[in-house]
C-alpha positions as CSV (number, residue, x, y, z in Angstrom):
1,X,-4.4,-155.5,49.4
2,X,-0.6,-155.5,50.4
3,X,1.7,-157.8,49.0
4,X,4.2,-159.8,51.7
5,X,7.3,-160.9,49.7
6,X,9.0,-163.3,51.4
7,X,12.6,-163.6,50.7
8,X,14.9,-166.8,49.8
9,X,16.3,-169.5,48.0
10,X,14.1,-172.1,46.5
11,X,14.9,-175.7,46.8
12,X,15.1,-178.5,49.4
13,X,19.0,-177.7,50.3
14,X,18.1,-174.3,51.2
15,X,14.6,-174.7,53.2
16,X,15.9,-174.3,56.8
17,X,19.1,-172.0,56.3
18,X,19.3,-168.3,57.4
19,X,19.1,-166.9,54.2
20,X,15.5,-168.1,53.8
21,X,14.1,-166.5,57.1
22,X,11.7,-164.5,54.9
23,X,10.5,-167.2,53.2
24,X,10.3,-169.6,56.8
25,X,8.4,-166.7,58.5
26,X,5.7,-166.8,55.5
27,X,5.0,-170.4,55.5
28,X,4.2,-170.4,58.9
29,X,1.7,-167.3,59.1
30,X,0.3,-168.7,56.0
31,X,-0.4,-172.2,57.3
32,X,-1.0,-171.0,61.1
33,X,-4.0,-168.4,59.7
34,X,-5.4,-171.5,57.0
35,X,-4.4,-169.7,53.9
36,X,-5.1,-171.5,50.8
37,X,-2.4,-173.8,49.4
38,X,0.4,-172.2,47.7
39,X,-0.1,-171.7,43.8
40,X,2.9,-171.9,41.5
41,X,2.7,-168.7,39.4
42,X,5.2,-169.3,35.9
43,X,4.7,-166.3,34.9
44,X,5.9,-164.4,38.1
45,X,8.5,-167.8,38.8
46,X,6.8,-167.8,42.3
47,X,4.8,-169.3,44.5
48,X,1.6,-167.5,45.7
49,X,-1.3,-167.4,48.2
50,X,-4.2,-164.8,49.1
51,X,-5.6,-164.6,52.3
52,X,-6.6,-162.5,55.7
53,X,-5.1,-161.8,58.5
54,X,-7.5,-160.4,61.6
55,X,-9.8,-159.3,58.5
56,X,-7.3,-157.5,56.5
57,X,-6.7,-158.8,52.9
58,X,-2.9,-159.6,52.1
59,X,-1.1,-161.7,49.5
60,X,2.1,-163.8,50.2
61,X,4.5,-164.1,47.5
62,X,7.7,-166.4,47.7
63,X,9.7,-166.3,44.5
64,X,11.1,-169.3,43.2
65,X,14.1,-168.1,41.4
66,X,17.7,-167.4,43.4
67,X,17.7,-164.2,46.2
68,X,20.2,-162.6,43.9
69,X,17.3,-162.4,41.0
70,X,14.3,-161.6,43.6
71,X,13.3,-158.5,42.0
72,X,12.7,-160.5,38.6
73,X,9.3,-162.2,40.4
74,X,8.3,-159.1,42.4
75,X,8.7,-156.7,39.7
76,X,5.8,-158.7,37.7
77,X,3.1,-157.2,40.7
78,X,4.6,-153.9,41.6
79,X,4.7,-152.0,38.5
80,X,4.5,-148.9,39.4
81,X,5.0,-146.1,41.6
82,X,1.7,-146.5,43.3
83,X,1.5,-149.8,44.2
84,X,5.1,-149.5,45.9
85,X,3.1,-148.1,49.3
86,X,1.2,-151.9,49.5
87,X,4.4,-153.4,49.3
88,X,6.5,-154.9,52.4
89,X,9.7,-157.6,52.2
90,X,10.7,-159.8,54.8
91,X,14.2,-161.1,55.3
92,X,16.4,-161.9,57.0
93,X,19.4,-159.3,58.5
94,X,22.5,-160.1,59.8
95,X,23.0,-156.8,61.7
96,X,20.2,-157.9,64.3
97,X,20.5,-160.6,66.7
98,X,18.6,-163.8,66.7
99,X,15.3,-163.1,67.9
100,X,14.5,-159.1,66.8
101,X,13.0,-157.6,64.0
102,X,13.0,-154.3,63.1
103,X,10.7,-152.6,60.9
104,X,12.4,-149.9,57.8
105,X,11.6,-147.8,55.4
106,X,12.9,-146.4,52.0
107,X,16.6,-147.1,53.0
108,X,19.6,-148.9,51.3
109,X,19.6,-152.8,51.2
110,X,22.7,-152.7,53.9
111,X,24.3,-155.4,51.7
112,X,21.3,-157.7,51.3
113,X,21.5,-159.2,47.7
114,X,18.1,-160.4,47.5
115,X,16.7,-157.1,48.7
116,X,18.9,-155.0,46.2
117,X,17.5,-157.0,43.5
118,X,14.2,-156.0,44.6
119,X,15.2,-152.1,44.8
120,X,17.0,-152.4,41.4
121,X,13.6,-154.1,39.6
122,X,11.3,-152.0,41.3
123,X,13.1,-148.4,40.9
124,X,12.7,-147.2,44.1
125,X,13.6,-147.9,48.1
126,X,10.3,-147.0,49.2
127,X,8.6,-149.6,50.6
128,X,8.2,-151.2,53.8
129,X,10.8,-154.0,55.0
130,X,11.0,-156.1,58.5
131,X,13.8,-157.5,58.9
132,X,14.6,-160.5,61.0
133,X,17.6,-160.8,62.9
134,X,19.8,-164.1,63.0
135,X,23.0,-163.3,64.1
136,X,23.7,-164.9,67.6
137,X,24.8,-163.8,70.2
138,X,26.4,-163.7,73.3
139,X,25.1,-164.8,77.2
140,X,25.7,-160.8,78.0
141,X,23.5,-160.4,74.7
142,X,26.0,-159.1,72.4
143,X,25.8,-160.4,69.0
144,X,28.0,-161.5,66.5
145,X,28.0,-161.0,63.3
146,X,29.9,-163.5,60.8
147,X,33.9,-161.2,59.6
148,X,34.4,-161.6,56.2
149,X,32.7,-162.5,52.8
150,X,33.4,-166.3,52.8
151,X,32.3,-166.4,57.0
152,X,29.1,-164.2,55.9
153,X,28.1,-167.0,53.5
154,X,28.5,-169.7,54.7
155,X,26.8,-169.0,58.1
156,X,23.8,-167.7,56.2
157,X,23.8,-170.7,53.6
158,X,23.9,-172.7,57.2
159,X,21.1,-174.4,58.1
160,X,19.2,-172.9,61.8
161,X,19.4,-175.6,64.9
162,X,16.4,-176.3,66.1
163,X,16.1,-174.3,69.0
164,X,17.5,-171.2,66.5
165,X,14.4,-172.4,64.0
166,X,11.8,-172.2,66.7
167,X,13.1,-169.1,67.9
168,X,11.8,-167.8,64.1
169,X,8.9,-169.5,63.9
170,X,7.8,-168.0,67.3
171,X,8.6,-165.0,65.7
172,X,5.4,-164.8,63.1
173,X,3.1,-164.2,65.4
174,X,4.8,-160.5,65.6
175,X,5.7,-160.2,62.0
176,X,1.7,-161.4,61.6
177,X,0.6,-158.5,64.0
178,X,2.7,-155.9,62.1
179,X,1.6,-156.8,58.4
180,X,-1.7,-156.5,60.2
181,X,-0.9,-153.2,61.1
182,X,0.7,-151.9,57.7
183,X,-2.5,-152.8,56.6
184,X,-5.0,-151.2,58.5
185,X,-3.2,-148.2,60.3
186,X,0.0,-147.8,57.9
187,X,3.6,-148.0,58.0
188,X,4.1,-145.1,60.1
189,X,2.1,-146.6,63.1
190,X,3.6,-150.0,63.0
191,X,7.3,-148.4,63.5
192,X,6.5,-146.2,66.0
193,X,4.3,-149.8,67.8
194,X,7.1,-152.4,66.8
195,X,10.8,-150.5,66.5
């Protein structure tokens, strides 16, 4: 069974903003595909839920602790080397535009806090990540990325406007197919399928 981390910041204030794309993108396959209700695990300070996905067995897991600390909760599950290759993360990327994903593999976290908690907790880069882009962009379709450290967070502490949020939602039907994917035919397949 692969685990789907989904990444972002828990509370009320945060549950629309940019930075919790992961997390948005999880709650809706989950409730679109009947998943049970989410479980609040203490232990793992995160919230959980089993179920399947065009047959295939997967677990959602949204920890409910701060991005910077994400690797605390997913560090509780994969414990080891082997069960790195059933784990994928989805977040959110500011060097894609609004409305593409992209899937990776055993590379750097490209500035993404949340994720390089996970790689630090973990020991290890390789495991599978789609990342959502949310930067916007252009009529021409340029994007543009946020300049600066204090411009960078505050767009992705902003909150999506509506037609930006449904733009993401519409999105998990893809991210649904490619976890479906990892799952049955492997990382390698869903790149070459969804990149």
């Amino acid at each position: 069974m692969i685990l789907i981390v989904g990444l972002g910041n828990p509370g009320k204030e945060y549950e629309n903003t940019r930075h919790n794309t992961g997390r948005i993108i999880l709650e809706k396959i989950a409730k679109a595909n009947d998943f049970p209700n989410w479980k609040n695990d203490m232990k793992l300070k995160s919230f959980r839920s089993k179920g399947e996905l065009d047959g295939e067995k997967v677990e959602f897991l949204l920890p409910n602790i701060f991005m910077n600390n994400s690797g605390n909760a997913v560090c509780g599950i994969i414990d080891d080397k082997k069960k790195l290759k059933n784990l994928v993360v989805v977040y959110d990327d500011l060097d894609l535009p609004l409305g593409s994903l992209k899937i990776s593999y055993d590379r750097s976290s490209g500035g993404h806090n949340g994720l390089e908690s996970v790689i630090k907790r973990v020991k290890s880069k390789e495991f599978v990540r789609i990342r959502i882009g949310v930067s916007p962009s252009t009529p021409t379709g340029k994007f543009r990325k946020p300049k600066g450290e204090e411009a960078v967070l505050k767009f992705l502490l902003g909150t999506f406007k509506e037609d930006e949020l449904k733009i993401i939602k519409n999105m998990s039907k893809k991210v649904t197919e490619i976890i479906t994917m990892v799952s049955s035919e492997g990382k390698d397949k869903a790149m070459s399928v969804f990149n």
